[in-house]
C-alpha positions in Angstrom: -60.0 -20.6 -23.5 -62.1 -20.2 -20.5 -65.6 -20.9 -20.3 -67.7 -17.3 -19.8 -70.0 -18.7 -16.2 -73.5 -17.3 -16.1 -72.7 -14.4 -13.8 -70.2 -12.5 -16.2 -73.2 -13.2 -18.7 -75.7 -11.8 -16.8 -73.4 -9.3 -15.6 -72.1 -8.3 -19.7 -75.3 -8.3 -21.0 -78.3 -7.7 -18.5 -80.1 -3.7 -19.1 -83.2 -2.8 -20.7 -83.5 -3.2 -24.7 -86.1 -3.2 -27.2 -88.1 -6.8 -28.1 -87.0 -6.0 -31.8 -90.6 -6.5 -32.9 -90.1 -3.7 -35.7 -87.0 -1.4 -36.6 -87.0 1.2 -35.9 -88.4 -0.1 -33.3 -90.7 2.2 -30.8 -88.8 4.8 -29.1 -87.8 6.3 -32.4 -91.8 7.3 -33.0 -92.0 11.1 -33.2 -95.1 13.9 -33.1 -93.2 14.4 -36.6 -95.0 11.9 -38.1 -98.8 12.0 -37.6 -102.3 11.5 -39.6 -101.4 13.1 -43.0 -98.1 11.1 -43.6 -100.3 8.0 -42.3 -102.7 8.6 -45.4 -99.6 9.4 -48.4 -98.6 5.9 -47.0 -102.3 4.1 -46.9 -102.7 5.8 -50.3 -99.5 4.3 -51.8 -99.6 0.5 -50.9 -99.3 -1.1 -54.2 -103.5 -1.8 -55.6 -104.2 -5.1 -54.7 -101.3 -6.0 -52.4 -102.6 -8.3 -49.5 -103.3 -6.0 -45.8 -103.5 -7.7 -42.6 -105.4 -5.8 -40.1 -104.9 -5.8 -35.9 -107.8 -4.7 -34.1 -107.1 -2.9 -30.5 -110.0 -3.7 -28.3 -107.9 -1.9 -24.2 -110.8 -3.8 -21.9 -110.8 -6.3 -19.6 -112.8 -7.8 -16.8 -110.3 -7.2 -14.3 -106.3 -5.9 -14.5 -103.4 -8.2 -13.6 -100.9 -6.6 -12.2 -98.3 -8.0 -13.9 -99.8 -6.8 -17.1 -97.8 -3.8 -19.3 -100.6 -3.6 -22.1 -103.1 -0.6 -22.3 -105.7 -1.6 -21.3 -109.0 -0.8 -18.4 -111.7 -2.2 -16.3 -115.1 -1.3 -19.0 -118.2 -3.4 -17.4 -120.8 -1.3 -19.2 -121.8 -3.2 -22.3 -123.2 0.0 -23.7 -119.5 1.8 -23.6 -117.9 -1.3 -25.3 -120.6 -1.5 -28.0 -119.9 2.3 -28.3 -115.6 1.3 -28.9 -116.7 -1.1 -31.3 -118.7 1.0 -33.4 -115.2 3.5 -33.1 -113.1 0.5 -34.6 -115.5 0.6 -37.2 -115.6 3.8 -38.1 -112.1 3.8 -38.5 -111.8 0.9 -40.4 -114.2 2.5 -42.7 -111.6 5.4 -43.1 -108.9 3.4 -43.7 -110.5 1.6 -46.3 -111.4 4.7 -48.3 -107.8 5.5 -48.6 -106.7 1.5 -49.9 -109.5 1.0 -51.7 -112.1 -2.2 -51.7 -109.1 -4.3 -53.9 -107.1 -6.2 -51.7 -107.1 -8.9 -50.1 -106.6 -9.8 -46.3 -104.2 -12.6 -44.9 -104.3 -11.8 -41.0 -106.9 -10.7 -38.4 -105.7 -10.4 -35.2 -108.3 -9.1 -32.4 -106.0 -7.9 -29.4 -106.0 -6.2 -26.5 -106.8 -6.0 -23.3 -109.6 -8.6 -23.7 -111.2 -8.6 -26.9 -114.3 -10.7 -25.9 -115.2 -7.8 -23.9 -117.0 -6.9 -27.5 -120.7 -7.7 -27.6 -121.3 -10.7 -29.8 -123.5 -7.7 -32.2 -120.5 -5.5 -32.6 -117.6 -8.6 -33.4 -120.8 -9.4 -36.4 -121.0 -5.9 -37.0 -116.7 -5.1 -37.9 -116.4 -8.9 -39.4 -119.5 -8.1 -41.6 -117.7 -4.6 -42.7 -114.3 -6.3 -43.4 -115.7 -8.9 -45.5 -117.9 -6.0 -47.4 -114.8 -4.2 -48.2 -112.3 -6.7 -48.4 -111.7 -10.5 -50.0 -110.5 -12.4 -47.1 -108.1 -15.3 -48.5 -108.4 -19.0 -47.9 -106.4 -20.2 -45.6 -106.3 -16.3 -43.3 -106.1 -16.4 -40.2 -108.6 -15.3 -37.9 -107.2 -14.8 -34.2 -108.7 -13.6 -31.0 -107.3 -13.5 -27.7 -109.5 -14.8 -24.7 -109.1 -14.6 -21.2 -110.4 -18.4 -19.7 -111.6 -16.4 -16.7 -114.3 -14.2 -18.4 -115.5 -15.9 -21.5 -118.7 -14.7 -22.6 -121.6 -17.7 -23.0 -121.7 -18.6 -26.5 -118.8 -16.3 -27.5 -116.9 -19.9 -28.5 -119.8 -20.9 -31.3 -119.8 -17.1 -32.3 -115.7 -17.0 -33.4 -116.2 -20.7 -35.2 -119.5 -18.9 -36.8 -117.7 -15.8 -37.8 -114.6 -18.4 -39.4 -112.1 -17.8 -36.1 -108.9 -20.5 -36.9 -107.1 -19.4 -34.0 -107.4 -18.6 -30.3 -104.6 -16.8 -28.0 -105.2 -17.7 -24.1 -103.1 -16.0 -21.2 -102.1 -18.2 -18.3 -98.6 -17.4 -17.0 -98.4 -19.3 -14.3 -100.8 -22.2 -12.2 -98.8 -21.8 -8.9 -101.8 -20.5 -6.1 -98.9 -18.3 -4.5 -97.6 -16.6 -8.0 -101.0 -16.1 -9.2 -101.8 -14.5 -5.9 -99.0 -12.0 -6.5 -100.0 -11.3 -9.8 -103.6 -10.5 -9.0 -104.8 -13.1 -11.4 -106.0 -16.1 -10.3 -106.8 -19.0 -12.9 -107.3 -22.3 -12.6 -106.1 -25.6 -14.9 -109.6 -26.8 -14.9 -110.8 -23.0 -16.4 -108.1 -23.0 -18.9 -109.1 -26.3 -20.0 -112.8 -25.9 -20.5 -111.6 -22.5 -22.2 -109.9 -24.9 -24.7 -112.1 -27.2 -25.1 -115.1 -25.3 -25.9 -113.4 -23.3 -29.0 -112.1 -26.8 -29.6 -115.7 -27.7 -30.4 -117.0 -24.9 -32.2 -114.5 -25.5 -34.8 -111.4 -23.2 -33.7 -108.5 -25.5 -33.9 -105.9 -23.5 -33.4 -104.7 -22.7 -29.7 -101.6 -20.1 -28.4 -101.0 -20.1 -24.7 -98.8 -17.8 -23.6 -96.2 -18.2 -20.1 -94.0 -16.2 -18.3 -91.3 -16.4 -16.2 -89.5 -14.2 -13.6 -93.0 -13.7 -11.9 -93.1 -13.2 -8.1 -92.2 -16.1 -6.1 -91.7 -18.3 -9.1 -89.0 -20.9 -9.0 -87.8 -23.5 -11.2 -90.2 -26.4 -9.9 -92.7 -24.3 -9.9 -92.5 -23.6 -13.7 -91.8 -26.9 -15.0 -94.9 -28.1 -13.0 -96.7 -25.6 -14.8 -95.3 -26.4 -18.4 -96.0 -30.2 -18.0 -99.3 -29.6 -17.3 -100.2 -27.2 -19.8 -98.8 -29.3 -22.2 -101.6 -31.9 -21.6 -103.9 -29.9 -23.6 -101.4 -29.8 -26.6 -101.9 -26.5 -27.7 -100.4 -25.7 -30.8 -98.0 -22.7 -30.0 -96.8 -21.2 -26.6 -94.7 -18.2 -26.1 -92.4 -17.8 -23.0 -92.0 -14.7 -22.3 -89.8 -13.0 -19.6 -91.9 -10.6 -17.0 -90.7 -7.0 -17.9 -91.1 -5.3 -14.9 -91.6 -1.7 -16.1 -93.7 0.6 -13.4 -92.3 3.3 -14.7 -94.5 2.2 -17.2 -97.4 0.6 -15.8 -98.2 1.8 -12.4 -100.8 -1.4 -11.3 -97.0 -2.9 -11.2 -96.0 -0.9 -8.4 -98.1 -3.4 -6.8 -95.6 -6.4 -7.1 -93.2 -6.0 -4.2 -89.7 -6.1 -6.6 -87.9 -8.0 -3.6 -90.8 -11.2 -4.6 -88.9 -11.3 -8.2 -86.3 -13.5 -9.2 -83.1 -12.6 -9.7 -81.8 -12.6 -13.5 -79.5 -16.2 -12.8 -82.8 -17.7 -11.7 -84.8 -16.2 -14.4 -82.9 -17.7 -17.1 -82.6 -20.8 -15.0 -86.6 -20.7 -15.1 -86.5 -20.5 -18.6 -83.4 -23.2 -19.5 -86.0 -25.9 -17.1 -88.8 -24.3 -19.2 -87.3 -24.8 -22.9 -86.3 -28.3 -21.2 -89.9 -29.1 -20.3 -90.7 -28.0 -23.6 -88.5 -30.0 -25.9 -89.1 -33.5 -24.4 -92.8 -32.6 -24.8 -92.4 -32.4 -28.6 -92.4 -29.1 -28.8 -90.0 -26.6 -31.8 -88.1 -23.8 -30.4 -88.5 -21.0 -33.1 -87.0 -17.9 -32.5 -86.7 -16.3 -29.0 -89.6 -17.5 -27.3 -92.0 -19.5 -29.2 -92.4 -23.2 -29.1 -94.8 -25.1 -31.7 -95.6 -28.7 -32.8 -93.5 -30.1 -35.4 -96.0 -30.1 -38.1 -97.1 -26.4 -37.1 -97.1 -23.4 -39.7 -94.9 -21.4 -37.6 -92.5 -24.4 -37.2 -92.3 -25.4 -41.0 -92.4 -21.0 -41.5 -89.1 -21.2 -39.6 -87.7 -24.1 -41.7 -88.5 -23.2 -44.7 -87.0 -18.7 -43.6 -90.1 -17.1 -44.3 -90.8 -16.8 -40.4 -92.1 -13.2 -39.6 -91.7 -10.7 -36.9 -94.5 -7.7 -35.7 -95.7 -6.0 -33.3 -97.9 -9.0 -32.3 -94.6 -11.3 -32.1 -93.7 -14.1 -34.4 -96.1 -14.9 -37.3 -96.3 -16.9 -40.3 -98.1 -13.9 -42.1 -96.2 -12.2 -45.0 -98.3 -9.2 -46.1 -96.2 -6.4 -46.2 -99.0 -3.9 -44.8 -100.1 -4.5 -41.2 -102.6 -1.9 -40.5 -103.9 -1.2 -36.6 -107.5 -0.2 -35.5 -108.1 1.2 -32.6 -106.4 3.2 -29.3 -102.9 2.6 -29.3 -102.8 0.4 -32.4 -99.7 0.5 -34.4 -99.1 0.0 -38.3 -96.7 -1.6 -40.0 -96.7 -0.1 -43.6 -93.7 -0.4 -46.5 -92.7 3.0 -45.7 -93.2 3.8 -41.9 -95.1 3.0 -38.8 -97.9 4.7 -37.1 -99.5 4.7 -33.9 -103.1 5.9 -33.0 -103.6 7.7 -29.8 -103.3 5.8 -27.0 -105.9 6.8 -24.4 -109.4 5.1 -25.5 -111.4 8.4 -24.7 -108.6 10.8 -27.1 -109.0 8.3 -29.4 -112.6 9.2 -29.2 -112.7 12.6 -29.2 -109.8 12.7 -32.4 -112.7 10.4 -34.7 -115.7 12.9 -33.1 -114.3 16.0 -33.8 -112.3 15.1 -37.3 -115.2 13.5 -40.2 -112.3 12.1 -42.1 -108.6 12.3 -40.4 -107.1 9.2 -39.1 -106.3 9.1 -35.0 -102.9 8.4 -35.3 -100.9 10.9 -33.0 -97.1 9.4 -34.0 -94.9 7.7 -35.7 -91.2 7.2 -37.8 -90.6 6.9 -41.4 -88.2 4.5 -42.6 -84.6 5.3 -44.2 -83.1 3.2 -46.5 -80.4 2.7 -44.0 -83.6 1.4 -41.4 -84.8 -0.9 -44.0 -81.8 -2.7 -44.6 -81.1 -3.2 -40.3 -84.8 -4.0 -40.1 -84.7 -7.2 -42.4 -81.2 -8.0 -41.2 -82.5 -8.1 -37.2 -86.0 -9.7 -38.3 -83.6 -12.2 -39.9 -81.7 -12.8 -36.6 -84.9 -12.9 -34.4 -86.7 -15.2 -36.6 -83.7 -17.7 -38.2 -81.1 -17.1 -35.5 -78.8 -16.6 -38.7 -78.2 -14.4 -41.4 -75.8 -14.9 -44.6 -75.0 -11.3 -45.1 -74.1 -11.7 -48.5 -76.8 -14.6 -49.5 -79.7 -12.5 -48.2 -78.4 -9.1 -50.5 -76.9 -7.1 -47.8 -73.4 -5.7 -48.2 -71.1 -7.2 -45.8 -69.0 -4.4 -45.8 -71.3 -2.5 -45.0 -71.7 -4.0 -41.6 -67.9 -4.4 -41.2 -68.3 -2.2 -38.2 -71.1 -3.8 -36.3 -69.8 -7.8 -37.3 -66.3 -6.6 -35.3 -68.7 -5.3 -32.6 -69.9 -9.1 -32.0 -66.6 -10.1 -31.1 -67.0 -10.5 -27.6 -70.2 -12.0 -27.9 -68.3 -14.4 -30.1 -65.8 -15.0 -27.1 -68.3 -15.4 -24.8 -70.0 -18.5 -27.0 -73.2 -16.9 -28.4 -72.1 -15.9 -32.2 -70.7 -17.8 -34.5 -69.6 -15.4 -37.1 -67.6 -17.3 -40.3 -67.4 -15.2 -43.5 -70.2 -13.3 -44.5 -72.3 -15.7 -41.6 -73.2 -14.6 -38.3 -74.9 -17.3 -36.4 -76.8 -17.1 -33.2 -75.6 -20.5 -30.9 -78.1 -22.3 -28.7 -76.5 -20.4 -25.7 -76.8 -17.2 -27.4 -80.9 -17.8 -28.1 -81.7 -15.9 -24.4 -79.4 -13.1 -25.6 -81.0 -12.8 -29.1 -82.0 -8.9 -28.2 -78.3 -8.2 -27.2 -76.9 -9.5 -30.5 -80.0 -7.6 -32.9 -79.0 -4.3 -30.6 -75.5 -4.3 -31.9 -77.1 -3.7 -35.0 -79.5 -1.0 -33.9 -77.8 2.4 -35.6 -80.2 4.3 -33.3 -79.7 2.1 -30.2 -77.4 5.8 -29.1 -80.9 7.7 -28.7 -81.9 4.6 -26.2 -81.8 5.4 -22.3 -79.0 3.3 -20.2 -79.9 0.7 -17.8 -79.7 2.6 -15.3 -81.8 5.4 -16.3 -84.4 6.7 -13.9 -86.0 10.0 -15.2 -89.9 9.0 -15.4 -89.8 10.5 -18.7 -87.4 8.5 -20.4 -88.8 6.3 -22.6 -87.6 2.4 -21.1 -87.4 -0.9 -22.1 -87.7 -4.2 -20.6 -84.6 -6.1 -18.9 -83.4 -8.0 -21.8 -82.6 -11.8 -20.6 
């Protein structure tokens, strides 16, 4: 049989699809869902089960171009005090419809730059959650920082407040990518970042990478990984640049014609995963690495790995509840989002006493819960037993003869009731999870270019 080369890959399977961080995943949000559903939903989570809470904080110091989140430029201190005390007004909203009984296994502080917060307000919402909530030994308390602009003494504030784990962005060290990107970051900054939550008591440490950046090229990136690997941070993610200014117009800035093409990007991240490995590092899923004796690692051995909205996690509360503009939650029977824009999201807790400010969302079928577990169980195991893990293999007869030339081409193994992502399928992971996307007909094509359509990321 002859061996499928790179181009027909690239050329089969390249487009725009979803990460697969939720199913439904995104696009499928509606107007039709909105703040009362939201509350049935809050209302019903089972007394006592364990929440996990994501708090949206959309400032930073400066934008990077190549960034896609929601976030702005906020340098008054009053008008970020003023957001906090937002987050925890909603918080306090949310917890009159759960109730003071559970207990909380996740905190994630996101954004945007969630330092931005001054040290009074990050007492302020940890002082309310721990009023209202039991947080469990062993949670995790994350934050992301940006190495650049971290506030003095903000390190000895997280290990105060009981912070475990620390997120840092830095992409890329090349002067000529970072140049492109409108962020420019030193080694030596990302190091002293380190090492100062380091000493105040925060052990854990994510660094996130990228490739397919302008100008990048394979040396380039593997010069990068070995160096960052130095300060032996416990989890990195490698993400792929998704170039979406249809999306994000600060991308409009990055000439397209500076961006690698999709063979070199997935050569970038083959030399990448390379680097990785000798290092010492665990692949898990699509693009995390971790130390061997990790959580996430031994999460992923042991096929309790997770999937969210904030990527791969080792937290299994069923209930992910968001806080703040744009935040989504991931409850038993739906998702929600709140509005997005930071000054609606305002105006929606302002001019409503008691209504939550979530402007959509989708509610979840029986049909989209048994996808959902089946793809999270792709993305996180890169294998799923059809008939092990409960799910009726004929009831998937349709979409397991859809894999067929993806088992021709090398990246699924599919024996029995066993479909089985190869190690040449892991870059196409989002190709093989779409095949099982029952709504993936509503998705735009590739080549879609209405402004209004909602779009996706190129998918290797």
């Amino acid at each position: 049989m002859a061996v499928t080369s790179v181009t027909e890959l690239i050329a089969r399977y390249s487009g725009n699809l979803p990460r697969y961080t939720s199913y439904p995943t995104a696009v499928s949000f509606t107007e039709a869902v909105g703040p009362d559903q939201a509350e049935v939903w809050l209302k019903q989570l089972p007394e006592a089960a364990p929440l996990s809470f994501y708090f949206h904080v959309p400032f930073c110091d400066e934008l990077c171009r190549f960034c896609g989140c929601n976030t702005s430029v906020m340098r008054q201190e009053s008008g970020r005090a003023a957001y906090g005390n937002l987050l925890t007004e909603e918080f306090s909203r949310i917890i009159a419809l759960v109730g003071t009984q559970h207990s909380v296994r996740h905190i994630q502080f996101g954004g945007g730059t969630p330092s931005t917060l001054p040290p009074a307000t990050l007492r302020l919402i940890m002082s309310d959650i721990l009023a209202s909530c039991r947080v469990e030994d062993g949670a995790e308390l994350s934050m992301e920082l940006d190495p650049r602009h971290v506030p003095q003494g903000y390190p000895a504030l997280l290990g105060e407040l009981g912070f475990t784990r620390i997120s840092i962005g830095v992409q890329d060290l090349n002067e000529k990518v970072q140049q492109a990107c409108g962020r420019i970051q030193s080694f030596e900054q990302t190091e002293a970042c380190v090492s100062a939550v380091r000493q105040a008591g925060v052990q854990g440490v994510n660094i996130d990478l990228i490739y397919g950046l302008p100008f990048q090229t394979q040396e380039g990136v593997a010069e990068t990984v070995r160096r960052i690997v130095t300060l032996r941070p416990d989890r990195l993610a490698v993400f792929g640049y998704a170039h979406v200014p249809w999306k994000q117009k600060r991308q409009t800035l990055i000439a397209e014609e500076s961006l690698p093409g999709a063979q070199e990007r997935l050569a970038q991240r083959a030399v990448m995963d390379e680097v990785l490995c000798e290092a010492g590092y665990v692949p898990v899923g699509l693009d995390h690495y971790a130390l061997p004796e990790d959580a996430l690692v031994k999460s992923a051995q042991s096929g309790t790995l997770r999937r969210n909205f904030q990527g791969y996690t080792v937290d299994s509360a069923e209930a992910l509840i968001g806080v703040g503009a744009s935040a989504i939650s991931m409850l038993p029977d739906g998702y929600v989002q709140n509005i997005t824009s930071a000054a609606a999201y305002a105006r929606a807790l302002s001019e409503n006493a008691t209504a939550l400010p979530v402007v959509r969302g989708v509610e979840r079928t029986s049909d989209d819960r048994l996808r959902g577990y089946l793809i999270e169980r792709l993305m996180c195991d890169m294998q799923v037993d059809l008939a092990t893990s409960g799910l009726n293999p004929e009831y998937f007869s349709a979409e397991v003869a859809a894999l067929a030339p993806m088992v021709k081409d090398g990246l699924v193994l599919c024996e029995g009731s066993m479909i089985q992502v190869t190690g040449k399928g892991r870059p196409f992971l989002r190709n093989i999870a779409a095949v099982f996307d029952a709504r993936r007909q509503n998705l735009p094509s590739a080549g879609a270019v209405q402004a209004s359509s909602p779009r996706f990321s190129y998918a290797i």
